[in-house]
C-alpha positions in Angstrom: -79.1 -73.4 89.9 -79.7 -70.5 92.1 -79.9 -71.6 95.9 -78.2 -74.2 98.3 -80.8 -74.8 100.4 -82.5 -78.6 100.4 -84.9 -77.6 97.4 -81.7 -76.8 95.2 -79.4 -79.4 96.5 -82.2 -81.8 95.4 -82.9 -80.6 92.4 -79.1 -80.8 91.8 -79.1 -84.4 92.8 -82.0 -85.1 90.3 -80.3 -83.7 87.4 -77.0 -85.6 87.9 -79.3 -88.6 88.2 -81.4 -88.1 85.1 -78.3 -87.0 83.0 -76.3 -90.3 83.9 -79.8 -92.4 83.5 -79.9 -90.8 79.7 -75.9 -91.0 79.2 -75.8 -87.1 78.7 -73.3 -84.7 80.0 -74.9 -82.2 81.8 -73.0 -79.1 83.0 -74.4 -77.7 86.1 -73.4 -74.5 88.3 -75.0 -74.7 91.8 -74.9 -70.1 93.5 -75.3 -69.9 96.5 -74.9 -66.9 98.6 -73.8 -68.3 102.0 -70.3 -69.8 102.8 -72.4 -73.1 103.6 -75.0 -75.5 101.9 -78.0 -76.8 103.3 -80.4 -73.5 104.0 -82.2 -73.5 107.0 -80.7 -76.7 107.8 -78.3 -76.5 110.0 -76.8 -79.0 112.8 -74.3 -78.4 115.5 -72.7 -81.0 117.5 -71.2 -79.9 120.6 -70.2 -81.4 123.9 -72.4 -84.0 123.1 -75.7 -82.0 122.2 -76.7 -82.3 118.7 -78.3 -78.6 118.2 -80.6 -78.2 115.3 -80.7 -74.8 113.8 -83.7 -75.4 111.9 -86.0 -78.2 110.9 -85.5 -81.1 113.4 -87.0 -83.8 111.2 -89.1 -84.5 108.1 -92.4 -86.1 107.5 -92.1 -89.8 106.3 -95.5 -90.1 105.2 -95.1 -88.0 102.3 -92.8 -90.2 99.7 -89.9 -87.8 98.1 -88.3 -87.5 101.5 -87.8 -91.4 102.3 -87.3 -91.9 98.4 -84.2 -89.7 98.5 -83.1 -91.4 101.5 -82.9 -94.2 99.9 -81.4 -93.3 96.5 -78.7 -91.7 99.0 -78.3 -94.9 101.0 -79.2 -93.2 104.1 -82.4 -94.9 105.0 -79.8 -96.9 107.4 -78.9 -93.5 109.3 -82.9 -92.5 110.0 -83.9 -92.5 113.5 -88.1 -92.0 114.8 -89.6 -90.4 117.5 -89.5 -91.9 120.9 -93.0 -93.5 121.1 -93.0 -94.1 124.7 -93.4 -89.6 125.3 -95.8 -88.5 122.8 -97.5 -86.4 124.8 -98.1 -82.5 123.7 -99.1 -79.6 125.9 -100.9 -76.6 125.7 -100.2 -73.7 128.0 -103.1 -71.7 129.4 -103.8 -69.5 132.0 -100.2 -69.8 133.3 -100.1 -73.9 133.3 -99.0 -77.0 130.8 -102.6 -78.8 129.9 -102.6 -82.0 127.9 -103.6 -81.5 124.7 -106.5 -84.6 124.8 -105.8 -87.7 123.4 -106.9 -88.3 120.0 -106.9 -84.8 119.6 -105.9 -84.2 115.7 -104.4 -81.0 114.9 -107.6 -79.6 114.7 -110.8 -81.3 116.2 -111.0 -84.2 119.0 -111.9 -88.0 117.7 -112.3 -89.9 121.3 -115.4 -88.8 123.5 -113.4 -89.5 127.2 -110.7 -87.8 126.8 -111.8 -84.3 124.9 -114.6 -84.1 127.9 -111.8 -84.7 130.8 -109.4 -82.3 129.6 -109.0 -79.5 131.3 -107.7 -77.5 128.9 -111.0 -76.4 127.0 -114.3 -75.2 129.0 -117.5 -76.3 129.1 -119.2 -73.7 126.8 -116.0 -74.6 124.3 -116.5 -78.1 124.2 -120.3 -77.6 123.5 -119.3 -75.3 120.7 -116.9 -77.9 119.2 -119.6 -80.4 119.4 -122.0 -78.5 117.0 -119.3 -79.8 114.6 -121.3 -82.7 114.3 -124.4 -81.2 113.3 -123.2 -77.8 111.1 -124.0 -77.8 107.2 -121.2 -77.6 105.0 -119.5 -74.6 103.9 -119.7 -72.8 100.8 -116.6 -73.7 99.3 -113.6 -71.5 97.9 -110.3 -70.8 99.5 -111.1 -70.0 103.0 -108.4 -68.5 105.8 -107.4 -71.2 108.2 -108.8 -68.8 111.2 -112.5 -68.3 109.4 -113.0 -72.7 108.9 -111.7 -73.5 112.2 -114.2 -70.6 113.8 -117.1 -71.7 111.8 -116.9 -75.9 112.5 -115.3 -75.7 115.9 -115.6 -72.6 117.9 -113.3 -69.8 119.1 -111.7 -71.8 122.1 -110.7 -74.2 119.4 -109.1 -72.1 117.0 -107.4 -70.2 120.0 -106.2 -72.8 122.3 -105.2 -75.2 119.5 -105.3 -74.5 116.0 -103.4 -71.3 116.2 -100.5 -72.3 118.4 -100.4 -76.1 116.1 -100.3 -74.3 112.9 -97.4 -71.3 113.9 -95.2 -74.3 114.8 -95.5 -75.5 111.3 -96.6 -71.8 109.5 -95.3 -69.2 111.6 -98.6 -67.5 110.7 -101.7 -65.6 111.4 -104.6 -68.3 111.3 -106.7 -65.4 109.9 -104.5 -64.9 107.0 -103.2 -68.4 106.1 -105.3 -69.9 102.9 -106.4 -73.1 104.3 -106.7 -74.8 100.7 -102.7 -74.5 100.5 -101.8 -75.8 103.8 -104.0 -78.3 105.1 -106.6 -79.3 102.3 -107.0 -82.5 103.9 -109.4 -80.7 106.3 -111.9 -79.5 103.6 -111.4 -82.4 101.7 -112.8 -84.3 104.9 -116.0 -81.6 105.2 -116.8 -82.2 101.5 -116.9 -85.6 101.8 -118.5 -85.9 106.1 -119.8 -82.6 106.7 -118.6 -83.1 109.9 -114.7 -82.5 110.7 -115.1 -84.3 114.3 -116.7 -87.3 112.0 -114.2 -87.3 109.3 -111.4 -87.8 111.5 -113.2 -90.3 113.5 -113.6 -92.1 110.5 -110.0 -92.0 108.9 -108.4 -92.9 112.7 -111.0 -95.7 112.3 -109.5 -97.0 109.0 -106.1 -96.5 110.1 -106.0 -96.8 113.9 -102.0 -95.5 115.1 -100.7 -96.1 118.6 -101.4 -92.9 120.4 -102.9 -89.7 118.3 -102.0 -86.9 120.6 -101.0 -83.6 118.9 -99.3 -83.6 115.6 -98.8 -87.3 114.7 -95.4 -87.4 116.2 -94.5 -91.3 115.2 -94.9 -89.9 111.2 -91.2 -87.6 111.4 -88.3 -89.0 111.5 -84.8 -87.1 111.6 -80.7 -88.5 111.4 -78.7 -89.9 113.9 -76.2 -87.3 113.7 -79.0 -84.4 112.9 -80.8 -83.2 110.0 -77.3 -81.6 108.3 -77.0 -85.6 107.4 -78.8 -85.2 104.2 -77.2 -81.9 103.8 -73.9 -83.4 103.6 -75.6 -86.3 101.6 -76.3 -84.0 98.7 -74.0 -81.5 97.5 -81.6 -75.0 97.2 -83.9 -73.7 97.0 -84.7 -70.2 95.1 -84.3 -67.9 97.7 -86.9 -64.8 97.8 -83.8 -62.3 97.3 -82.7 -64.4 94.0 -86.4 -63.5 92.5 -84.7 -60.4 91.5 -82.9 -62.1 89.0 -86.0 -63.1 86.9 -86.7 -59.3 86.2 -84.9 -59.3 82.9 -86.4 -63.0 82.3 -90.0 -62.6 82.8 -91.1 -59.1 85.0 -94.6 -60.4 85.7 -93.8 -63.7 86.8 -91.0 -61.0 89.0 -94.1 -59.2 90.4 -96.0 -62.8 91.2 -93.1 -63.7 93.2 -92.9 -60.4 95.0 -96.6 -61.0 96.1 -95.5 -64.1 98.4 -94.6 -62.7 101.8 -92.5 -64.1 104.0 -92.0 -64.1 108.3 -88.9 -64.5 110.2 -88.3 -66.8 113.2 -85.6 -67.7 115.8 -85.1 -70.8 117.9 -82.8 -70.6 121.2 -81.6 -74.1 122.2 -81.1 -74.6 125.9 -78.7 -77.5 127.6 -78.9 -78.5 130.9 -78.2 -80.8 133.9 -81.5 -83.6 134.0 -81.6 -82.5 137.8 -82.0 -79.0 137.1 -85.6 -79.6 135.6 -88.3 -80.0 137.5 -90.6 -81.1 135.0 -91.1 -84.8 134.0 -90.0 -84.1 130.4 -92.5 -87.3 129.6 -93.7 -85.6 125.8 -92.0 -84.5 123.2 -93.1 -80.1 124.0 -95.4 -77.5 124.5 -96.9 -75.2 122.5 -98.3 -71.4 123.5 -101.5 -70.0 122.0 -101.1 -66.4 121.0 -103.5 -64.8 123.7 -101.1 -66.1 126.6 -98.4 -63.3 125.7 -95.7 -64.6 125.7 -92.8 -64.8 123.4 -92.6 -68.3 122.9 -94.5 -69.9 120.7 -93.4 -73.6 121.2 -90.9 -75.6 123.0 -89.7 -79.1 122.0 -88.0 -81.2 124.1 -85.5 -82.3 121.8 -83.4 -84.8 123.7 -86.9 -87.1 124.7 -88.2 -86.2 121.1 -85.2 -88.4 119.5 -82.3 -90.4 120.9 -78.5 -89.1 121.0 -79.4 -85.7 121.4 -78.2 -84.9 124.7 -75.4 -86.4 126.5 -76.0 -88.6 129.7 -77.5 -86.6 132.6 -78.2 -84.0 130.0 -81.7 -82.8 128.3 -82.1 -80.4 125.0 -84.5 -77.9 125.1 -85.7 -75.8 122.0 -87.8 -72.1 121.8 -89.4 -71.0 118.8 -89.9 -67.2 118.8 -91.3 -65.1 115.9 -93.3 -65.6 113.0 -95.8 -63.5 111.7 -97.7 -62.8 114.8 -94.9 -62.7 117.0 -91.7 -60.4 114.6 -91.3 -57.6 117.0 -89.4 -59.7 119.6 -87.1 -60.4 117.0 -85.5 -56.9 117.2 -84.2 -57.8 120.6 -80.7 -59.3 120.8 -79.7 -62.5 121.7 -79.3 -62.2 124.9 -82.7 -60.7 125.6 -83.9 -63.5 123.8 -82.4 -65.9 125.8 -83.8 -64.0 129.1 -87.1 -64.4 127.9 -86.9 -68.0 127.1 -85.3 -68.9 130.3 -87.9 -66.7 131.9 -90.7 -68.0 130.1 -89.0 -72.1 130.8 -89.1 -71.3 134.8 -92.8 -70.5 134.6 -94.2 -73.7 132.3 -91.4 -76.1 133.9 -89.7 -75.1 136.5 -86.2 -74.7 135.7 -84.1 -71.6 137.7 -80.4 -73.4 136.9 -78.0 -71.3 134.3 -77.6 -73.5 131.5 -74.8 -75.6 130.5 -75.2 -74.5 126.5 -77.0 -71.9 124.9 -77.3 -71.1 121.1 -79.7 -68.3 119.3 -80.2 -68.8 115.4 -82.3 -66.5 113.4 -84.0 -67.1 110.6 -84.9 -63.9 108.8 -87.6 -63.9 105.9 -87.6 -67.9 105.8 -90.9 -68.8 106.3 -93.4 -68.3 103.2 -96.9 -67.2 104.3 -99.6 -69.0 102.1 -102.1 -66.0 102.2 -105.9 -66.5 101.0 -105.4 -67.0 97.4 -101.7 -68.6 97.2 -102.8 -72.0 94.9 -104.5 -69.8 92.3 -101.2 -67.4 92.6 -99.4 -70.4 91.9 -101.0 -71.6 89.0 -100.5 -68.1 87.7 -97.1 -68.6 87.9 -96.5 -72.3 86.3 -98.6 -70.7 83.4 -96.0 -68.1 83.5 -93.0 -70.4 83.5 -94.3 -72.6 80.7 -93.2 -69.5 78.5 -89.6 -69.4 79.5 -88.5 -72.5 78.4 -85.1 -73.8 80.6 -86.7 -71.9 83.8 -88.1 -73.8 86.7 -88.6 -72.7 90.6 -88.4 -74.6 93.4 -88.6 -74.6 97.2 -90.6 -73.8 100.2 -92.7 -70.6 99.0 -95.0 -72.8 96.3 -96.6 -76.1 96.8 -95.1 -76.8 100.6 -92.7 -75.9 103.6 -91.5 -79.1 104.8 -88.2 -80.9 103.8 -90.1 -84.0 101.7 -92.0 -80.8 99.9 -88.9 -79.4 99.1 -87.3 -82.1 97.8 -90.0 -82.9 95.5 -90.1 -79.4 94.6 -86.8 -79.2 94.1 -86.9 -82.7 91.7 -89.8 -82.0 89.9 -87.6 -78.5 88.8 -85.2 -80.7 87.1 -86.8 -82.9 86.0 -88.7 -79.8 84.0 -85.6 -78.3 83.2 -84.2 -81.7 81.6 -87.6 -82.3 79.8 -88.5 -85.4 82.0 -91.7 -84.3 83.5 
């Protein structure tokens, strides 16, 4: 197996299950470039911070991340959001703005609050509210950008669905195929017309506490950090190790090649509680492209879950990059940390030096799922079906968040070991 990341450790995991299941010895060989496991994952603890380098958390709804929990006996060690701060904001025109309540990644599903916020204007809110009356589309893969223009309106797609989505995508709306990220939302136009109505309907069906931004209460992360599971298990294909396939299959070579990738950073921040202004009652904020600045989100970390700070302490977290965002990447870490302090004084007020600072990069780590990417993908399961022993797994394929991983990386072995 080619890879340490979480995709490769779990496919690992899976093959040492199935082979003791069937009473066969399996030899296995797990490469990985790095002089540690665990990919993007990566957790410092430190004077009592618990510093995440990468993903934060993973989304329980989805089963293969709780299922290997459990197999692991870790379900014990999970810890939730804090329920009591699920509040997002949205900065515009130089101030935090509530993103409204009920607000659901995309379009609004209670009446009061999407009119009160001040985040949208007048003519915007009008525009979302055709939503309710537009035909459906034509069908076909569609960019993210074009389907949130053509239900919702510009104001929507630039105040919220592009600064939502490059938290999760690092990605240019415009160029992100909606059918591979977030099908749920044409599945809900084919079947309401209406976006605004589908959702209404769904939250209607299963009504959760709060609905503000992303749905918070859904991730859950480790008491001691997200390198829990890394330590757990003992990757992922990297994009580099596609190389390796040239000899195996040089088409299926070229089919990889055509997945593109964006780099990111994040620049953690501890300080004293009294040295921020701010009320710190959410879990972050997020920046729409069009502000100009370099961040493109910044998540509380130590009210997002417990034990991440120490007492009279709070965790901040800046997300730079992505594919709209690469060029302030080629500035060094300390720049980087100038603009992030810079750009923290603006949205919450905080002048004090801090008491910890740590940059990681992440360079050519997030796959973009261009217009196109599930029919590319198909291509290539029709091209692995001819190399018999040969399976990929990881972020670049059929989804970029750990539970997708680990399913990627299971339903690898179990192809490998003839169990699928």
């Amino acid at each position: 197996m080619v890879g340490g990341g979480i995709a490769g450790l779990a496919a690992a995991h899976r093959a040492t299950e199935l082979a003791r299941e069937r009473g066969v010895a399996v030899e296995l060989t797990l490469l990985e470039a790095r002089d540690r496991l665990g990919g993007t994952i990566e957790t410092e603890r430190v004077d009592g911070f618990v510093v995440e380098a990468g993903p934060d958390s993973f989304l329980s709804e989805k089963p293969a991340g709780l299922a290997l929990c459990r197999r692991l006996g870790l379900e014990e060690r999970l810890v939730r959001t804090d329920d009591r701060f699920r509040q997002v904001w949205v900065w515009h025109r130089g101030r935090l703005h509530p993103l409204p309540d009920g607000f659901q990644l995309l379009a609004p599903t209670r009446l009061a609050p999407f009119l009160a916020s001040s985040l949208f204007s007048w003519p915007g809110k009008a525009r979302m509210a055709l939503d309710l009356v537009l035909p459906r589309g034509g069908g076909g893969d569609e960019s993210l950008g074009a389907f949130v223009r053509r239900r919702l309106g510009r104001e929507a797609l630039e105040r919220v669905a592009q600064p939502l989505v490059a938290g999760i995508y690092t990605a240019d709306p415009d160029e992100l195929s909606l059918a591979a990220t977030m099908p749920r939302f044409l599945e809900v136009e084919r079947a309401h017309r209406s976006i605004i109505l589908g959702l209404w309907h769904a939250s209607r069906r299963a009504p959760q506490p709060g609905t503000s931004g992303a749905r918070w209460s859904l991730f859950v992360t480790f008491a001691r950090g997200m390198s829990e599971l890394v330590e757990a298990l003992a990757g992922r294909l990297p994009a580099g190790a596609a190389r390796l396939l040239r000899y195996v299959d040089p088409s299926l070579c070229t089919l990889l090649g055509e997945i593109t990738y964006a780099s990111s950073a994040t620049v953690s921040l501890g300080y004293g509680r009294a040295d921020v202004r701010h009320a710190l009652d959410g879990f972050g904020f997020v920046v729409p492209r069009g502000e100009g600045k370099a961040l493109l989100a910044c998540t509380f970390s130590s009210v997002k879950y417990p034990g991440r700070a120490p007492e009279g302490a709070v965790l901040l977290r800046g997300f730079l990059g992505g594919a709209l965002g690469g060029a302030v990447l080629d500035e060094d870490d300390g720049a980087l940390v100038a603009r992030v302090r810079a750009e923290l004084a603006q949205a919450l007020g905080i002048t004090a030096e801090p008491r910890l600072v740590r940059v990681r990069r992440h360079p050519a780590s997030m796959p973009q799922y261009a217009i196109g990417h599930p029919a590319r993908i198909d291509t290539i399961d029709r091209r692995l079906a001819s190399v018999p022993g040969l399976a990929l797994a990881g972020s670049a394929y059929r989804g970029v968040g750990i539970a997708d991983c680990v399913a990627s990386g299971e339903s690898a072995a179990e192809r490998v070991l003839g169990a699928s």
